[in-house]
ROPA-753345 format. One record per residue (C-alpha): x, y, z; residue number from 1. Coordinates in nm, 4 decimals, decimal comma, m for minus. Example, Ala and Ser with C-alpha at 12.3 -4.5 7.8 and 13.67 -1.06 7.14 Angstrom:
ROPA-753345
+----------+----------+----------+-----+
!        X !        Y !        Z ! num !
+----------+----------+----------+-----+
!   1,2300 !  m0,4500 !   0,7800 !   1 !
!   1,3670 !  m0,1060 !   0,7140 !   2 !
+----------+----------+----------+-----+
***
This chain:
ROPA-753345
+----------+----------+----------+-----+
!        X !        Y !        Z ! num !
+----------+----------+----------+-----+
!   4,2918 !   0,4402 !  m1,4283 !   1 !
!   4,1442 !   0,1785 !  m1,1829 !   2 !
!   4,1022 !  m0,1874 !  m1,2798 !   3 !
!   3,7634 !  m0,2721 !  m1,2189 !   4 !
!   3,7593 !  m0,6047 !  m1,0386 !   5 !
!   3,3887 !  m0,6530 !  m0,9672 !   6 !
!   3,3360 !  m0,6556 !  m1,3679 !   7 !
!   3,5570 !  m0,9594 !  m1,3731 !   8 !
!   3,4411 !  m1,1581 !  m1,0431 !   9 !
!   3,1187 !  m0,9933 !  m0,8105 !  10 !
!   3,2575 !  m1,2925 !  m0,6070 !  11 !
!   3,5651 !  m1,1412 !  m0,5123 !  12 !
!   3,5819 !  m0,9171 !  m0,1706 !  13 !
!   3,9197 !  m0,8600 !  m0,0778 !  14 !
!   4,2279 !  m0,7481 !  m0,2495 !  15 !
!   4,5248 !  m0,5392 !  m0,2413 !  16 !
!   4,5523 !  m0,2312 !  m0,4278 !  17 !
!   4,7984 !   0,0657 !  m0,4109 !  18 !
!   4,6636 !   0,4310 !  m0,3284 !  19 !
!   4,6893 !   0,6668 !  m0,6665 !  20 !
!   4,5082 !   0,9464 !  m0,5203 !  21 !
!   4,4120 !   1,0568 !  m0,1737 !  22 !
!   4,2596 !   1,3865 !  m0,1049 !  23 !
!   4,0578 !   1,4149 !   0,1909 !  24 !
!   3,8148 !   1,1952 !   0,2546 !  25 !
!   3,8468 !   1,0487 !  m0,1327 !  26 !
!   4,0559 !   0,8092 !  m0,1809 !  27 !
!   4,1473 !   0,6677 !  m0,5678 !  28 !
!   4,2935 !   0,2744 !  m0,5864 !  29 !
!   4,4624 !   0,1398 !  m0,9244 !  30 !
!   4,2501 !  m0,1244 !  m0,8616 !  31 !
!   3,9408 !  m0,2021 !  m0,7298 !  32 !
!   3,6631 !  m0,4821 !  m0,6040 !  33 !
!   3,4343 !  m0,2133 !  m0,4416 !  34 !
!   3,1130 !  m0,1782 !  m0,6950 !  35 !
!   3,0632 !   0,1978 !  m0,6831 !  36 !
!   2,6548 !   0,1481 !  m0,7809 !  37 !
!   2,4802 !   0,1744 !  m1,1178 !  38 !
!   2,1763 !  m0,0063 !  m1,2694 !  39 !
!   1,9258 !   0,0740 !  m0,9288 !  40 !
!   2,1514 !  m0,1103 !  m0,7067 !  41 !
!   2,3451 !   0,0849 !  m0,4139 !  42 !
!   2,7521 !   0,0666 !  m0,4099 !  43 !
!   2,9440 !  m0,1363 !  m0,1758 !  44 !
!   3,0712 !  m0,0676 !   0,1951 !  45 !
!   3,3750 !  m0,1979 !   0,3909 !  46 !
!   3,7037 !  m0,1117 !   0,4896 !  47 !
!   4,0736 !  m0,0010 !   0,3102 !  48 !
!   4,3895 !  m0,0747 !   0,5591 !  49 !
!   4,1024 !  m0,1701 !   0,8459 !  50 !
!   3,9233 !   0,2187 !   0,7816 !  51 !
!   3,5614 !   0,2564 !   0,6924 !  52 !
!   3,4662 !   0,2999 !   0,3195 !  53 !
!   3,1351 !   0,4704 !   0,3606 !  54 !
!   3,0610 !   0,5322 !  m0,0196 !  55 !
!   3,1756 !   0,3802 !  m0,3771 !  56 !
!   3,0686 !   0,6432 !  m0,6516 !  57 !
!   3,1845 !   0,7125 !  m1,0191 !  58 !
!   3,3276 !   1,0675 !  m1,0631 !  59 !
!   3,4299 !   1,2210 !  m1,3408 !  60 !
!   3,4806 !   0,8915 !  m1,4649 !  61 !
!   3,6778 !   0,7616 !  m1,1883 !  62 !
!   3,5823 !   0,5597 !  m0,9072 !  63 !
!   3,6518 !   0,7094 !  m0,5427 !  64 !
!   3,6307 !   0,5373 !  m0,2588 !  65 !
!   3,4705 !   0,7923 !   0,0359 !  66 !
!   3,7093 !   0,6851 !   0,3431 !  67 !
!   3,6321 !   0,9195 !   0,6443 !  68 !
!   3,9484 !   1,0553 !   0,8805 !  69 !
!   4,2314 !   0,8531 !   0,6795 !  70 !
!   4,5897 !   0,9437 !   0,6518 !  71 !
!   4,6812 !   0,7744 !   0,3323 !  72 !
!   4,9051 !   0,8466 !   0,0690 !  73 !
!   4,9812 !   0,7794 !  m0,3345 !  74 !
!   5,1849 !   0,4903 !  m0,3280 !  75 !
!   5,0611 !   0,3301 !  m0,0118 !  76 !
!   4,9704 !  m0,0515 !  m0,0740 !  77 !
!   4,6074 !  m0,1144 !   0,0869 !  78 !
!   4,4375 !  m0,4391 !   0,2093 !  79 !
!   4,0713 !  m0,3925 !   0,0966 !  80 !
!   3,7659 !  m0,6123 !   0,1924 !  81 !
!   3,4475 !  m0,5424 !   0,1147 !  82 !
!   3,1367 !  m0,5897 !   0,3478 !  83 !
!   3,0873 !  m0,9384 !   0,1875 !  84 !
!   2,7372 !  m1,0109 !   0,3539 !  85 !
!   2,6392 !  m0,6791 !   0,1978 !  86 !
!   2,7409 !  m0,7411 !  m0,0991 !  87 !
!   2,6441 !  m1,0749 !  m0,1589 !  88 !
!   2,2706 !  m0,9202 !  m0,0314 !  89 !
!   2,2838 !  m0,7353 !  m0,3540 !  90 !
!   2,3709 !  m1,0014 !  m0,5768 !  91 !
!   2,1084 !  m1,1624 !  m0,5041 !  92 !
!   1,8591 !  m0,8707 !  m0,4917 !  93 !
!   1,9563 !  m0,7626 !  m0,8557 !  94 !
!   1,9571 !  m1,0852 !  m0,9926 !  95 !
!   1,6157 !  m1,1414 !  m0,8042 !  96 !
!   1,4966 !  m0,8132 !  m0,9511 !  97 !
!   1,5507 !  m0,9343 !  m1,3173 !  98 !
!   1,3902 !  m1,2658 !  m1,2402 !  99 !
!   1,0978 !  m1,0696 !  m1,1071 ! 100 !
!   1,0291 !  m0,8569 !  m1,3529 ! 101 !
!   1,0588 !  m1,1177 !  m1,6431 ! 102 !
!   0,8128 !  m1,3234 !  m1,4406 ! 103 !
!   0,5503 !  m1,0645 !  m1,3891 ! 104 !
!   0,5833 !  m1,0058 !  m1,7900 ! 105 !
!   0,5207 !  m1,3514 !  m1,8863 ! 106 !
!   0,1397 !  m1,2086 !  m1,6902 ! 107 !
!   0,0960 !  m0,8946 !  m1,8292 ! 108 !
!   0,3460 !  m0,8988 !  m2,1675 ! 109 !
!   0,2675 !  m0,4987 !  m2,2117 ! 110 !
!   0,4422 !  m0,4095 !  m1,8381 ! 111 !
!   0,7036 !  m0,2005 !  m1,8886 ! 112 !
!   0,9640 !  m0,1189 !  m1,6265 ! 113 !
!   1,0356 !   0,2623 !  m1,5074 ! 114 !
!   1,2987 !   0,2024 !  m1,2255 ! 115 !
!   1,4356 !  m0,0433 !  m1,0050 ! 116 !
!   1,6022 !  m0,0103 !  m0,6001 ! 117 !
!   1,8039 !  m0,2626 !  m0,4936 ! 118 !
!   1,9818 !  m0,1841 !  m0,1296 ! 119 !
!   2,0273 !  m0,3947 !   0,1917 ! 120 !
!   1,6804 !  m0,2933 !   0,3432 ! 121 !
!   1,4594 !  m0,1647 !   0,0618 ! 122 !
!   1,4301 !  m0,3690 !  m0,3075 ! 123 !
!   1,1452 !  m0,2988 !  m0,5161 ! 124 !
!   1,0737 !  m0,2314 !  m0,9120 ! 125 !
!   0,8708 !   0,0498 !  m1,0424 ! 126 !
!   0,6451 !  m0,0821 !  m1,3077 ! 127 !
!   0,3813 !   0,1345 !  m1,5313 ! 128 !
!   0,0872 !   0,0092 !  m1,4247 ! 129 !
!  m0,1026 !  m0,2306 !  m1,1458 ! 130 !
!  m0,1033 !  m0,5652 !  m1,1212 ! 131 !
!  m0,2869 !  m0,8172 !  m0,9867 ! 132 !
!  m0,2138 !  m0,9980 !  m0,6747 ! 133 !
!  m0,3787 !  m1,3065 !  m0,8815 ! 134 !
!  m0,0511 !  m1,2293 !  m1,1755 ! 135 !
!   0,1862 !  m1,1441 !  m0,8899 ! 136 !
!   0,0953 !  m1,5301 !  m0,7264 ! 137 !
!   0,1330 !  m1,6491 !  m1,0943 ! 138 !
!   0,4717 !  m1,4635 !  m1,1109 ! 139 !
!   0,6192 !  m1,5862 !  m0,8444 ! 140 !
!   0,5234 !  m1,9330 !  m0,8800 ! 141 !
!   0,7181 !  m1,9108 !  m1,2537 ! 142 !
!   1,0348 !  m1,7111 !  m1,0532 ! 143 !
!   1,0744 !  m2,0168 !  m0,7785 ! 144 !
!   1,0045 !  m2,2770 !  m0,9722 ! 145 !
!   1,3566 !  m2,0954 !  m1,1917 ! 146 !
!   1,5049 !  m2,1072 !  m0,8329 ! 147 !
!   1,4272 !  m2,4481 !  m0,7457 ! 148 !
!   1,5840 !  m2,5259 !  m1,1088 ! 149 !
!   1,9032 !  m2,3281 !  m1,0335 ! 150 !
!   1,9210 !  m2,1644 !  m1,3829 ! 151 !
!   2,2862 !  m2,0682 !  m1,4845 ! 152 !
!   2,3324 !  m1,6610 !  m1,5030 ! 153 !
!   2,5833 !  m1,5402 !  m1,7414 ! 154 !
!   2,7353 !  m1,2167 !  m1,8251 ! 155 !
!   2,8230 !  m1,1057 !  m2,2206 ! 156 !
!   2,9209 !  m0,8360 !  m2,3644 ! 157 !
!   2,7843 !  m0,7030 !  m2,6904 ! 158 !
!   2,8459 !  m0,4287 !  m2,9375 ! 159 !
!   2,5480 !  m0,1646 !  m2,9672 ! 160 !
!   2,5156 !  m0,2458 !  m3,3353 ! 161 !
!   2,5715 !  m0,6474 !  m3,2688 ! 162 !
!   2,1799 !  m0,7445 !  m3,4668 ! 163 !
!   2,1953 !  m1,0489 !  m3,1492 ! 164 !
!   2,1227 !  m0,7020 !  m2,9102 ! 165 !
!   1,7207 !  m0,6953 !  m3,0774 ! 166 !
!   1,6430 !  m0,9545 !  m2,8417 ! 167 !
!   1,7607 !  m0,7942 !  m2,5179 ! 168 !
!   1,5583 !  m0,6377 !  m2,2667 ! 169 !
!   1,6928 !  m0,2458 !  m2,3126 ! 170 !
!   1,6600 !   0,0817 !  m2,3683 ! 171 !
!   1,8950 !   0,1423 !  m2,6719 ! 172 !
!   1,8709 !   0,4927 !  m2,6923 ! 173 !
!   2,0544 !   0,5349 !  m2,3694 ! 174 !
!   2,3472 !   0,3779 !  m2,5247 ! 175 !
!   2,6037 !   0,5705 !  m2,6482 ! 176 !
!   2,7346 !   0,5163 !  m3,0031 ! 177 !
!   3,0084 !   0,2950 !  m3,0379 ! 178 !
!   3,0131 !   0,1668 !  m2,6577 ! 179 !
!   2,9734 !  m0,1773 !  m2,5417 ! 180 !
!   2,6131 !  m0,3472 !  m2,3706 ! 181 !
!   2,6946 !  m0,5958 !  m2,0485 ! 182 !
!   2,4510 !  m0,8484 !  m2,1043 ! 183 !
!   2,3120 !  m1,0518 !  m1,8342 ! 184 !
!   2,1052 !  m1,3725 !  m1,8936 ! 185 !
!   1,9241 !  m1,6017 !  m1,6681 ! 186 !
!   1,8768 !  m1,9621 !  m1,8634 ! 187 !
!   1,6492 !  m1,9009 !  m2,1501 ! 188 !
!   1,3889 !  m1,7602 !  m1,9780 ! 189 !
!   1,5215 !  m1,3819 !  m1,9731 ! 190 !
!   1,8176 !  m1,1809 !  m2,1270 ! 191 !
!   1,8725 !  m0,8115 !  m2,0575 ! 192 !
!   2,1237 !  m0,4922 !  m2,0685 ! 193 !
!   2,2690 !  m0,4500 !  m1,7033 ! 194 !
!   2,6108 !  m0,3296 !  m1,6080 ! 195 !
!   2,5418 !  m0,4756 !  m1,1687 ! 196 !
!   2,6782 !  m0,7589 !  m1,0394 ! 197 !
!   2,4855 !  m1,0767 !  m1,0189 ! 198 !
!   2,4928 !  m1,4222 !  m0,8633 ! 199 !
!   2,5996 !  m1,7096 !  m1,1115 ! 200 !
!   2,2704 !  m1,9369 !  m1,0448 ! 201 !
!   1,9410 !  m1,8827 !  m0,9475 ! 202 !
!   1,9190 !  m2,1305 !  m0,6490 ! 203 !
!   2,1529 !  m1,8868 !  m0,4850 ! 204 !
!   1,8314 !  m1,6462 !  m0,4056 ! 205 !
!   1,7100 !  m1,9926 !  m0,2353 ! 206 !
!   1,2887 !  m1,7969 !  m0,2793 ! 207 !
!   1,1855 !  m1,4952 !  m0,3624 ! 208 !
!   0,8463 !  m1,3519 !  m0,2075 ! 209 !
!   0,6355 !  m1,0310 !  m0,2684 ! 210 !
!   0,5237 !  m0,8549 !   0,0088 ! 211 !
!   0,3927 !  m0,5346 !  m0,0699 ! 212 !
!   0,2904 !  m0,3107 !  m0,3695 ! 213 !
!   0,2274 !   0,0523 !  m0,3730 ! 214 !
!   0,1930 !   0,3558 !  m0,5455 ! 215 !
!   0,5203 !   0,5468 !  m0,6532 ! 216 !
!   0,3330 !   0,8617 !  m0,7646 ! 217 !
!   0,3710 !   0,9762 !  m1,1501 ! 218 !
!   0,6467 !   0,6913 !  m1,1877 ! 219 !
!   0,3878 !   0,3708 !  m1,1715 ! 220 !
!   0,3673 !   0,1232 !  m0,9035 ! 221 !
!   0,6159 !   0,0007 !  m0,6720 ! 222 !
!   0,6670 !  m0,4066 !  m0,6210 ! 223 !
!   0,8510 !  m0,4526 !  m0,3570 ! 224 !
!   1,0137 !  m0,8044 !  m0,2749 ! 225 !
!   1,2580 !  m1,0581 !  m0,0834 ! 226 !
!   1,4846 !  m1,3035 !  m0,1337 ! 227 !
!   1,6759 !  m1,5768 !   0,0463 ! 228 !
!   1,6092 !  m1,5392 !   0,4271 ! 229 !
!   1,3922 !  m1,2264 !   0,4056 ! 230 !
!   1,2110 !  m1,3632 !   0,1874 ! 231 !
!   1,1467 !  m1,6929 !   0,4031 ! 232 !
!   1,0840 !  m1,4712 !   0,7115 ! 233 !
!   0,8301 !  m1,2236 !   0,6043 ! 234 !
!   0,6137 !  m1,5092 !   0,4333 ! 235 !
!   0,5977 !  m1,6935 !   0,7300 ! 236 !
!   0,4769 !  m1,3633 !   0,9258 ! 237 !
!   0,2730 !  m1,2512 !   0,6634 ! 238 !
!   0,0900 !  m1,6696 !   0,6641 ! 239 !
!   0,0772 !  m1,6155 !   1,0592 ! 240 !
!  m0,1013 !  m1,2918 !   1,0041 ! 241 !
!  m0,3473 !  m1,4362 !   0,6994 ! 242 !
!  m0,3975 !  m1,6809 !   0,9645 ! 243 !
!  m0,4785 !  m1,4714 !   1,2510 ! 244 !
!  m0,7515 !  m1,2071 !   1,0075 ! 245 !
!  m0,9296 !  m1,5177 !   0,9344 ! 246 !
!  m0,9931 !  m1,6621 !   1,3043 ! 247 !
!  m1,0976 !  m1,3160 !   1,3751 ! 248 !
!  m1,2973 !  m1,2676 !   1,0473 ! 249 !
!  m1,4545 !  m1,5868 !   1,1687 ! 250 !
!  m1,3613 !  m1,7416 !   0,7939 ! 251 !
!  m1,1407 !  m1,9813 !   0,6391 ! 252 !
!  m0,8128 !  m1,8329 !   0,4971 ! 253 !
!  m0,9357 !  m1,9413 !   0,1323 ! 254 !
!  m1,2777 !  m1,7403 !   0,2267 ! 255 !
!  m1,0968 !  m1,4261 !   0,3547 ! 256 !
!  m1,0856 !  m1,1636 !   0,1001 ! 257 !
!  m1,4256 !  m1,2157 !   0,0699 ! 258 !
!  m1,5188 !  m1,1860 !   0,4272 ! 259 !
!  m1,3220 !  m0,8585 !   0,4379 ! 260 !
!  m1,4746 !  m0,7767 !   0,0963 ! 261 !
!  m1,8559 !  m0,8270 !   0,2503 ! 262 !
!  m1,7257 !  m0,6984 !   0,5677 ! 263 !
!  m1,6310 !  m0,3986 !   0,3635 ! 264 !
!  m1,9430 !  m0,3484 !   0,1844 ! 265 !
!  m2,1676 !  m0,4092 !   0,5223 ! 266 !
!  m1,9601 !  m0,0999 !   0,6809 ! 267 !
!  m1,9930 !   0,1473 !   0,3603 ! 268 !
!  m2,3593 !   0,0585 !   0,4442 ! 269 !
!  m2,3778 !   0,1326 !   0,8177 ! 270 !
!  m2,1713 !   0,4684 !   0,6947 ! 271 !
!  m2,4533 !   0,6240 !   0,4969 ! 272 !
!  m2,7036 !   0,5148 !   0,7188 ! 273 !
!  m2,5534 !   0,6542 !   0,9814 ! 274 !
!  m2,4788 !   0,9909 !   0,7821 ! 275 !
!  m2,8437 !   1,0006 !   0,7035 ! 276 !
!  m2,9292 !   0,9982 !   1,0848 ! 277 !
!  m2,6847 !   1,2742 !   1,1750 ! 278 !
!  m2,7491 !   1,4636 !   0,8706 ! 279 !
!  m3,1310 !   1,5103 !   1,0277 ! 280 !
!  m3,0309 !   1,4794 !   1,3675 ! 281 !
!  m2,8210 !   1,8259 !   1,2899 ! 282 !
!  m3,1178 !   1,9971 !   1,1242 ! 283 !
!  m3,3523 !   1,9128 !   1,3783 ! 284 !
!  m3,1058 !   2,0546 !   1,5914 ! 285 !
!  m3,3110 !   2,3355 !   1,8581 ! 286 !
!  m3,0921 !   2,6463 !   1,9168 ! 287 !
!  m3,0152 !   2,8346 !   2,1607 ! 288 !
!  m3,0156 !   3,2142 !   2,1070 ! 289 !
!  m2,7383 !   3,3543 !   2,2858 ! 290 !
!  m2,7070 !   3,7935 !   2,2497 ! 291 !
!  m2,9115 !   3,7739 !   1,9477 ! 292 !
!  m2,7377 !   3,4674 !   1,7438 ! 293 !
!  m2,8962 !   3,0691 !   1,7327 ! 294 !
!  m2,5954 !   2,8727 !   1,8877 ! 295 !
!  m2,6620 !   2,5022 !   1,7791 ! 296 !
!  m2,4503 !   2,1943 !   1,8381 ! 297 !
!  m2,3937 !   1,8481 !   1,9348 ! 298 !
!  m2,2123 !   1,4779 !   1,9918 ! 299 !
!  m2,2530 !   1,2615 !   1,6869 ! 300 !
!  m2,1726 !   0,8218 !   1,6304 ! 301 !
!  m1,8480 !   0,8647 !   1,3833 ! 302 !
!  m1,9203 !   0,9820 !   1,0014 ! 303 !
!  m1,7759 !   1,1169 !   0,7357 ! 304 !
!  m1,6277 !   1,4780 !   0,8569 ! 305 !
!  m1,7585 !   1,6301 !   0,5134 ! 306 !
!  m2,1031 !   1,5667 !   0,6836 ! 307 !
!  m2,0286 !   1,7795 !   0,9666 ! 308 !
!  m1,8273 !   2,0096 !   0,7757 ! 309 !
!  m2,1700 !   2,0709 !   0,4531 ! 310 !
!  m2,3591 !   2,1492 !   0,7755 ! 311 !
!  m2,1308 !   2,3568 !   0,9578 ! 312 !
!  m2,0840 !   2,5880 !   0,6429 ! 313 !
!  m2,5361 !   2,5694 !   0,6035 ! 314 !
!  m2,4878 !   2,6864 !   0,9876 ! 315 !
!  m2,2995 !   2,9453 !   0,8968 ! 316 !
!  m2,4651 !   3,1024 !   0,6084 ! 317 !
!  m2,7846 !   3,1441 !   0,8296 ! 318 !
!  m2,5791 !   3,3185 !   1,0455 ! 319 !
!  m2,5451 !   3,0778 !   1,3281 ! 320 !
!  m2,2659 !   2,9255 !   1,5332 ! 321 !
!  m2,2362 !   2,5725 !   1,5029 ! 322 !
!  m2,0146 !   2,2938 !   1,6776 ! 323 !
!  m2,0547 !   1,9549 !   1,5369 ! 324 !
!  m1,8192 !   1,6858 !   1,7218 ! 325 !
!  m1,7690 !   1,3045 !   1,5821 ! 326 !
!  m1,6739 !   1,1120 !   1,8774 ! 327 !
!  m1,5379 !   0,7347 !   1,7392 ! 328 !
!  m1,1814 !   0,6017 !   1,8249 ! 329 !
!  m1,0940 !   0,9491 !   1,8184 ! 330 !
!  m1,2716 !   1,2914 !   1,8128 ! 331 !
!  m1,3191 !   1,5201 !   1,5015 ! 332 !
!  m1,4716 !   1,8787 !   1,5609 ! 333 !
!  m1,6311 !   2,1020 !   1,2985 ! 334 !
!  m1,7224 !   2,4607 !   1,4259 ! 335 !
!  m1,8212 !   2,7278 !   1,2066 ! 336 !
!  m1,9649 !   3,1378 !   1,3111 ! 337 !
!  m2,1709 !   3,3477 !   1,0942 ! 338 !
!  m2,0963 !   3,6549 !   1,3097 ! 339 !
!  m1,7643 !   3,7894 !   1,3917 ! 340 !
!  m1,8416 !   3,8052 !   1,7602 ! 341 !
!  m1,6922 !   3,4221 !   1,7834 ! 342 !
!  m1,3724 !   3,3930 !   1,5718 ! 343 !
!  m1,4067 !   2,9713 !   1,5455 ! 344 !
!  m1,0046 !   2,9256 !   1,5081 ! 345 !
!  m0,9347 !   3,1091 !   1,8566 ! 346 !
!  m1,1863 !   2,8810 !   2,0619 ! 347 !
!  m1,0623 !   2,5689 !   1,8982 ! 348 !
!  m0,7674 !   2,6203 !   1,9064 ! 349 !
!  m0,7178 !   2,6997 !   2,2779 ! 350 !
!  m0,9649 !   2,4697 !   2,3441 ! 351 !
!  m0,8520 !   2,1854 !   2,1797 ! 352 !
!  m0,4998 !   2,2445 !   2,3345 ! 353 !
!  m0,6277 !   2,1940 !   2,7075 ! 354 !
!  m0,6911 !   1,8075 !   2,5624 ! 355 !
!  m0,4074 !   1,7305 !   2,3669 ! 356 !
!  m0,5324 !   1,8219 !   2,0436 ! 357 !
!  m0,5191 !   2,0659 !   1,7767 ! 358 !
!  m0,7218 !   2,2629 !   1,5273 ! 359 !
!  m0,6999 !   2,5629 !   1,3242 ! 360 !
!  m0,8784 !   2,7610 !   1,0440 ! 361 !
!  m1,0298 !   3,0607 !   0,9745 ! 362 !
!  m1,3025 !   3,3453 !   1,2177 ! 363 !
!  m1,5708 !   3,2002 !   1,0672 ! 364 !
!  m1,4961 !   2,8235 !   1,0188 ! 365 !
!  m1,2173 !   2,5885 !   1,1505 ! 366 !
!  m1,1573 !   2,2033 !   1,1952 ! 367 !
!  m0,9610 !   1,9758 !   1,4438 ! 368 !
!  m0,9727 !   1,6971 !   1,7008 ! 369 !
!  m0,8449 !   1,5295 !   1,9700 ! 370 !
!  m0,7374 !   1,1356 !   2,0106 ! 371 !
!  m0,8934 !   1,0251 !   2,3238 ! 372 !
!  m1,2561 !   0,9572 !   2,2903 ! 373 !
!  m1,3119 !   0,9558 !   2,6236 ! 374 !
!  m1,3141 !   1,3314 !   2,6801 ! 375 !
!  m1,5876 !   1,4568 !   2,4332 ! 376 !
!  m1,8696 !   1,5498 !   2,6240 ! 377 !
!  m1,6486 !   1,8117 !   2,8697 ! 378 !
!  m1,4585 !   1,9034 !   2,5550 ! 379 !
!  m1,8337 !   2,0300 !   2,4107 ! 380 !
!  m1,9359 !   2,1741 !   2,7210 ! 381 !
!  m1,6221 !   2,3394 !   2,6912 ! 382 !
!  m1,6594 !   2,5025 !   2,3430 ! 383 !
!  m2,0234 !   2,5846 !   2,4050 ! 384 !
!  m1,9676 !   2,8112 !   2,7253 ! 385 !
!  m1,6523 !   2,9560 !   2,5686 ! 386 !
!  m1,8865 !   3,0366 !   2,2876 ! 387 !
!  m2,1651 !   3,1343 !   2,4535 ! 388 !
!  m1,9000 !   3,3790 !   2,6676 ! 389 !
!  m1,7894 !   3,5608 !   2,3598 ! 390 !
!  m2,1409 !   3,6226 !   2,2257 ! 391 !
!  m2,2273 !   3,7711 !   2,6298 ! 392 !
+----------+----------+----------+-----+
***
């Protein structure tokens, strides 16, 4: 059985141990100070008798220590030392994590949290629903000023029927009956069931910043975060880039999200005006009848491809060929055939290849593009005299 170290001290990184198992790669200690993972947060890294520990994991209720190419044996006495700056990374990222999440509650009391990733270059917590930037400022306003106030963080331990467990954060029913709850508090201010390893004050995390939030699918929305350094360096580059939007929005950083938000609204507008124009320009379109079918086509300002695409399929019903181009920062094509003399995903395909690009669909109607603008006019004089070759 190994003795657990990192339950007693999360500050403690090197040790000696003796070997009780080594088969392969695995290697079993009585005694340990690598944390093998649990709770969101990865396991440790770092090295037994100077050799890599790549992974920490429970299995089958013991902890093995993954140590590639070694040659040791059951009895062997091992200096260990874990990757301290790695660890200590952690710490701080799972303490930071419960501070977080308590201080987005205090915002929206209903949040509930689904998961949480703590790891050297990823931490985020998966909550059930979005939030605000406007609560996320307010939340991390609350978590700093608990930095700034260096809040003690204490570890308990409490029996699943103890009555003081109805005012931890947890999910009791993953608790097995008759097993203990590590409880970790930070001051007063939050107090829930996690079996990681934390720092012992808040002032250790030294800020902690949000930097992005996005959708994690069926599981809620991500919040992703920093602390300590990271945290200091990507708000300074995300201030430097506030900074630079509003010089070029031509706005005061207080006034930007509503210059982008009228910016926004302006372009929506010159959108469906300019889908209007190309939706007529199309049908006003002349053709050109070519062994007995109306060829029609043409160069368009950038819109919406379902514009080209509703009048490439009218094209086609009327038993036309069509090929509608967009021609913005990149190119979009549309072509569609109502006779099976031009089979659309041949010619565009082949086509598009000679320019870098791609596309692909059906005979009768197929899609792609090509990402330099600067070649759509001889890419449609292209597709039209291939066309107008197969329907010779």
């Amino acid at each position: 059985m190994t003795e657990e170290l990192f339950k007693r001290d999360g500050y403690a990184f090197e040790f000696e141990a003796k070997v009780l198992l080594s088969e392969g790669d695995e290697v079993e200690l009585d005694a340990t100070a690598f944390y093998p993972g649990g709770g969101g947060q990865v396991c440790d890294t770092g090295k037994i008798r100077g050799l890599e520990v790549t992974e920490v994991l429970y299995k089958k209720g013991r902890i093995v220590h993954r140590v590639p190419g070694n040659c040791l044996r059951p009895g062997d006495t091992v200096w260990c030392s874990v990757d301290w700056d790695r660890r200590y990374d952690l710490m701080k990222g799972h303490t930071g994590e419960h501070l977080l999440f308590c201080s987005l509650r205090r915002q929206v009391p209903e949040l509930s949290i689904n998961k949480i990733y703590i790891s050297p270059e990823n931490k985020y917590v998966i909550v059930d629903r979005d939030i605000s930037w406007d609560d996320i400022r307010a939340a991390l306003v609350f978590a700093n000023l608990a930095i700034r106030d260096n809040l003690p963080i204490t570890k308990t331990i409490m029996g699943r029927d103890d009555p003081e467990l109805d005012r931890v954060r947890i999910k009791k029913e993953k608790i097995p009956e008759g097993e203990d709850v590590s409880v970790v508090s930070i001051g007063d201010i939050d107090i829930s069931a996690c079996s990681g390893i934390h720092v012992m004050e808040t002032g250790e995390l030294e800020l902690m910043f949000v930097d992005r939030k996005v959708s994690a699918g069926k599981d809620g929305i991500a919040i992703h975060f920093k602390v300590g350094d990271g945290a200091k360096d990507t708000a300074v580059l995300l201030a430097n880039t506030c900074l630079k939007a509003s010089d070029a929005a031509d706005s005061k950083p207080d006034d930007l999200v509503r210059a982008v938000s009228n910016m926004r609204s302006e372009l929506e507008m010159i959108k469906r005006t300019a889908g209007l124009f190309v939706k007529k320009h199309i049908a006003s379109l002349i053709p050109t009848t070519v062994g007995g079918v109306d060829v029609v086509g043409g160069v368009f300002p950038p819109v919406d491809r379902s514009i080209l695409s509703d009048a490439a399929e009218s094209c086609k019903n009327s038993g036309k060929v069509c090929i509608l181009m967009s021609a913005g920062d990149s190119v979009s094509v549309v072509m569609s055939s109502g006779t099976d003399k031009v089979d659309c995903s041949a010619i565009l395909s082949e086509t598009l290849g000679r320019f870098g690009g791609r596309g692909g669909g059906k005979p009768d109607f197929a899609q792609g593009g090509v990402t330099d603008a600067s070649v759509s006019e001889r890419l449609f004089t292209d597709l039209m005299e291939e066309t107008v070759a197969r329907l010779h």
